[in-house]
N, C-alpha and C positions, 0 to 999 in steps of 0.2 A: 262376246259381243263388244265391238269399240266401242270406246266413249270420245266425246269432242268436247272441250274448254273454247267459250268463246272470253271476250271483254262486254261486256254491256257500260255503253257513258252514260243512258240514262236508264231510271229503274222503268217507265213507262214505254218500254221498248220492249217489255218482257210481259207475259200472258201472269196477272197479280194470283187468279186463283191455283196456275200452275207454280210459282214463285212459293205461295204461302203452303201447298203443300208438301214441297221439299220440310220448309221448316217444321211441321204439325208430324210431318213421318221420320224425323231425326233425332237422335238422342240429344242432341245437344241446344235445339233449335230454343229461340225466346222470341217473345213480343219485338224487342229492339232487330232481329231478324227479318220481323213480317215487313210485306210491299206499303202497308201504308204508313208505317213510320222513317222508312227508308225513303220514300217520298217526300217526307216534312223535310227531313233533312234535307234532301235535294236541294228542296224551292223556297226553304225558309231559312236556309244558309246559304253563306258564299261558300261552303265546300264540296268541292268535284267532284262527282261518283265516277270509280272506277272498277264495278266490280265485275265478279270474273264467276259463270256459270256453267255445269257439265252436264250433259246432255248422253242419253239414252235412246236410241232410234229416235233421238227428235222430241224424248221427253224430260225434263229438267230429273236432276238427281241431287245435283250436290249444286251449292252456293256460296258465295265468298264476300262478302259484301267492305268496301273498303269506300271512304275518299282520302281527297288530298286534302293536306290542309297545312297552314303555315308553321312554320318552327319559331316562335314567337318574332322577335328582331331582327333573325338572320334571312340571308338572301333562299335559303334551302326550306325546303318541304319534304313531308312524310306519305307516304300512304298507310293508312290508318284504319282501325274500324271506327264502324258508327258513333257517330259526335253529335250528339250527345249518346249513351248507350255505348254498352259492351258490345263485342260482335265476336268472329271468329269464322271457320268455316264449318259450312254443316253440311251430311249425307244421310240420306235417305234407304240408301245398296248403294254397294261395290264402294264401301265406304276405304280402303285404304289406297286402292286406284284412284276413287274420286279425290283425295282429300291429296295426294300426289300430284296429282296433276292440277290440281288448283296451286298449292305451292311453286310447283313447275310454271307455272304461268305468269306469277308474282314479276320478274323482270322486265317482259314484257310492259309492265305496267310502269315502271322505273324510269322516266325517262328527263331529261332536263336537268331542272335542279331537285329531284326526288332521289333522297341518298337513304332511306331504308323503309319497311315496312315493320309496322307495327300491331299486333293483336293485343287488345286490349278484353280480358273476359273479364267475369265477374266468379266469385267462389271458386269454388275446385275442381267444376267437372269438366275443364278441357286438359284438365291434368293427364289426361289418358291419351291426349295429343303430343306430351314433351317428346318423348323418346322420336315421334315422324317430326315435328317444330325440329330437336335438335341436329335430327341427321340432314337435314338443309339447309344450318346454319343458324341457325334463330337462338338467340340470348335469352333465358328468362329472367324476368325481374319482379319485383315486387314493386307497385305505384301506390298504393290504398289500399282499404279496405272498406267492407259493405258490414250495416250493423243489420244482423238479423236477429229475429226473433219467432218464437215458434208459435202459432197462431193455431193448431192443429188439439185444442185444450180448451175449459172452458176462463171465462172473460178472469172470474177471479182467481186463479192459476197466476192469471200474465201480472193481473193488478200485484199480485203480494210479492211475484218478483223483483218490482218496483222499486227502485229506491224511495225512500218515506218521501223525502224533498219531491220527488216527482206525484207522487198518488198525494202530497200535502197541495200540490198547484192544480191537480186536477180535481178535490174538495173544494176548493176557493173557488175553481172556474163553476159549479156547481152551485154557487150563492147566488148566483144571478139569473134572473130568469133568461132559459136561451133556446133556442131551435139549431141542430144542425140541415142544414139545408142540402140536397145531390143537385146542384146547378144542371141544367141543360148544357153540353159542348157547344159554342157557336162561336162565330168568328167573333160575335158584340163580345158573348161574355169569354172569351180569348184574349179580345184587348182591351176588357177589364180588366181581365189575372193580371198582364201582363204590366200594367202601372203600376199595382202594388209589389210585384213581382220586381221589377226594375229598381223599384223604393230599397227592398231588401237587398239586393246586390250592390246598391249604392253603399249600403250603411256596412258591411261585411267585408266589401273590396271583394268581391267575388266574379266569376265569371258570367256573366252577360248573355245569356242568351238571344238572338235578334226577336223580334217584334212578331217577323213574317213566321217565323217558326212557329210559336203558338197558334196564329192564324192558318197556319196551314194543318196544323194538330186538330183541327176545327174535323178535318174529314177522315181522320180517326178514332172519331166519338167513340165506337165501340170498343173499344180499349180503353178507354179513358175515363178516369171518375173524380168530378170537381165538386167535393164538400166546401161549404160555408159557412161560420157560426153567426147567426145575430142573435143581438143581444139588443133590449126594447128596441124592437124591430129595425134596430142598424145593422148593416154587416159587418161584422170585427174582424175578418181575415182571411183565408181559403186555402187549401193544399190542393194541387193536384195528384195524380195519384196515375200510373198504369197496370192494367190489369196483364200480367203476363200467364195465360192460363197454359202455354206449355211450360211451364217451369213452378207453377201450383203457385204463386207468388204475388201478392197486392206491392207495387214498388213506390213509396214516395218519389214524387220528383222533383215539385217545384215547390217555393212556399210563395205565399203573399198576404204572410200577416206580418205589417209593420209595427214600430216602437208603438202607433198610437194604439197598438190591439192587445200588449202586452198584460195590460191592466184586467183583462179580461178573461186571463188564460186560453187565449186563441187557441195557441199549436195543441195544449193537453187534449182540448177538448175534441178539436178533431181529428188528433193521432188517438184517443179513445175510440169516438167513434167509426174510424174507418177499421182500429181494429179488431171490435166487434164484428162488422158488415164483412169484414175481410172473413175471419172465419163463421160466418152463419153460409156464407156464400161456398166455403169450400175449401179456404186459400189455407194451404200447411203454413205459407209462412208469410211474414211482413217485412218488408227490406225498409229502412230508415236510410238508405242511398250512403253514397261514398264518403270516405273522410281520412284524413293522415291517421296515419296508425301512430297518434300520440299521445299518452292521456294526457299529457299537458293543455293540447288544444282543448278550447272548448266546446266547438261543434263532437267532437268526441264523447266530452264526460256529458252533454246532452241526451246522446242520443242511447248511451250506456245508462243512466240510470233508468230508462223507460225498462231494462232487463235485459236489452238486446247484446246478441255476444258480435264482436267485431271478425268478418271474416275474411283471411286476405284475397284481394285479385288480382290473380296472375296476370303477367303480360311478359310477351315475346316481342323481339327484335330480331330484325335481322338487315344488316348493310347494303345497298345497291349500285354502292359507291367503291371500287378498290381502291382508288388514292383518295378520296376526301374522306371516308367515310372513319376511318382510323383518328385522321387529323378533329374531325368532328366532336369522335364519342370519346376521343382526350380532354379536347376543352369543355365539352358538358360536364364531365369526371370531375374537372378542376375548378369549374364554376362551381358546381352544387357544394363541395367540397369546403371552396374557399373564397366564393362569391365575389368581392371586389378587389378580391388583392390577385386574381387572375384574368379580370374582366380584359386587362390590355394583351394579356398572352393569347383573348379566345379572338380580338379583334386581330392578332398578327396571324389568326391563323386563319380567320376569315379571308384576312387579303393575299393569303399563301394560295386557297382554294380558289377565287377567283381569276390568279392570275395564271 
């Protein structure tokens, strides 16, 4: 029986319950997969879906989920997976035809100034994709790593894993009297998170999320879990949290507890509590989200002493470009490498490519 690869530009062109059952019957499938996150991205970023879906007599199989998105300063763009979230391609049957022919199709999508594709997963299980990734050309690299931790045990199991410093700030958060709160998802309390959420990426220099993205995460509620702690009935702070229940996994994602909440041991208290709720609920595991694989940083030795082991996530490349694409992945080489003392060789290579 043939199969057919279309391109989908937007995800609301495609039937969500036939979409999420690809993901829910695949091995490899996550939350950041389903139609309604792929949707927040949509219309809560400016980045362009371009993904690419195979079909079975007219019934979805395999899925590929990608947009475009800028290459920081340069005139050039990527097509990439889901931004925010890992992605990758997932089948359901006829997984090595499918997952071919979604690769096969990848060019297609390359057009303009779009000089590679990128998969960006989380942990290790599209590892069983290198050797198809490889013979099509695609790069692996290492970007980050995700800190997990095994949630699958009881509460004081994970507490004695703890670093003392850690289990000492969540005793202190315990001195005060507090309530953790399960916020209702709504667009109000979406563009609540999202001020103190903004505060945080202010103080960190971190990346930005837009506004409308959390606003549009509004109608993915059921995925979604936003803890609160107050304290004499203030709010001191809030995580968000996705629930990815094909991958058994409660994933932090966002914070917004600022310097003023510190005092109060915000984050202990409701990275305790979610990861109670997390395993009474079922979840094997608790992801504390991405971070340089350095212990020097300190978002790092953070989210390590809670016991979490750091895990790396793979990512492929692969070029769309035959003459720029070489001239490109030289000057990122020689930037990352040696930052300002090459910045004017990536800017002669930029006007090499344009012209």
């Amino acid at each position: 029986m043939s199969l057919d690869v279309v391109a989908v530009d937007t995800i609301e062109s495609v039937n969500s319950n036939q979409w999420n059952q690809v993901v829910e019957q695949s091995d490899l499938g996550s939350v950041y997969h389903r139609y309604g996150w792929l949707r927040a991205v949509e219309f809560g970023t400016p980045y362009e879906p371009r993904h690419l879906l195979v079909s079975k007599k007219g019934n979805p199989i395999a899925i590929f989920p990608n947009f475009v998105v800028e290459s920081g300063t340069t005139p050039f763009r990527h097509l990439t997976s889901s931004k925010p979230g890992p992605g990758g391609p997932v089948a359901m049957t006829d997984e090595e035809e499918a997952v071919q022919l979604l690769l096969d199709a990848v060019p297609r999508l390359c057009e303009g100034t779009i000089i590679s594709n990128q998969i960006q997963t989380s942990g290790n299980a599209y590892s069983r994709y290198h050797g198809i990734f490889e013979e099509n050309g695609y790069d692996q690299r290492l970007v980050y790593g995700d800190f997990t931790l095994d949630i699958a045990r009881d509460w004081d199991d994970v507490r004695d894993d703890m670093h003392s410093s850690r289990r000492r700030a969540i005793r202190r958060g315990h001195d005060n009297e507090f309530e953790i709160v399960d916020e209702e998802i709504t667009t109000e309390t979406m563009a609540e998170f999202f001020e103190d959420f903004s505060s945080v990426m202010d103080r960190v220099e971190g990346y930005k999320r837009p506004r409308e993205f959390f606003l549009e995460l509004a109608a993915f509620a059921d995925r979604l879990k936003l803890f609160a702690v107050r304290v004499d009935g203030e709010q001191r702070g809030s995580l968000l949290f996705t629930l990815d229940d094909e991958r058994s996994t409660l994933h932090y994602e966002s914070s917004a507890v600022t310097e003023a909440h510190f005092e109060y041991n915000a984050s202990e208290l409701i990275h305790e509590h979610a990861i109670k709720w997390g395993s009474e609920q079922g979840y094997d595991t608790y992801n504390f989200g991405g971070t340089d694989l350095d212990f020097r940083d300190g978002v790092f030795r953070f989210k390590e002493k809670f016991g979490a082991q750091p895990v790396p996530a793979l990512a492929w490349e692969r070029g769309c470009s035959e003459f720029v694409w070489p001239a490109y992945k030289l000057a990122r080489h020689l930037y990352r490498e040696h930052g300002d003392r090459v910045r004017g060789y990536g800017e002669r290579v930029r006007e090499y490519v344009e012209s």
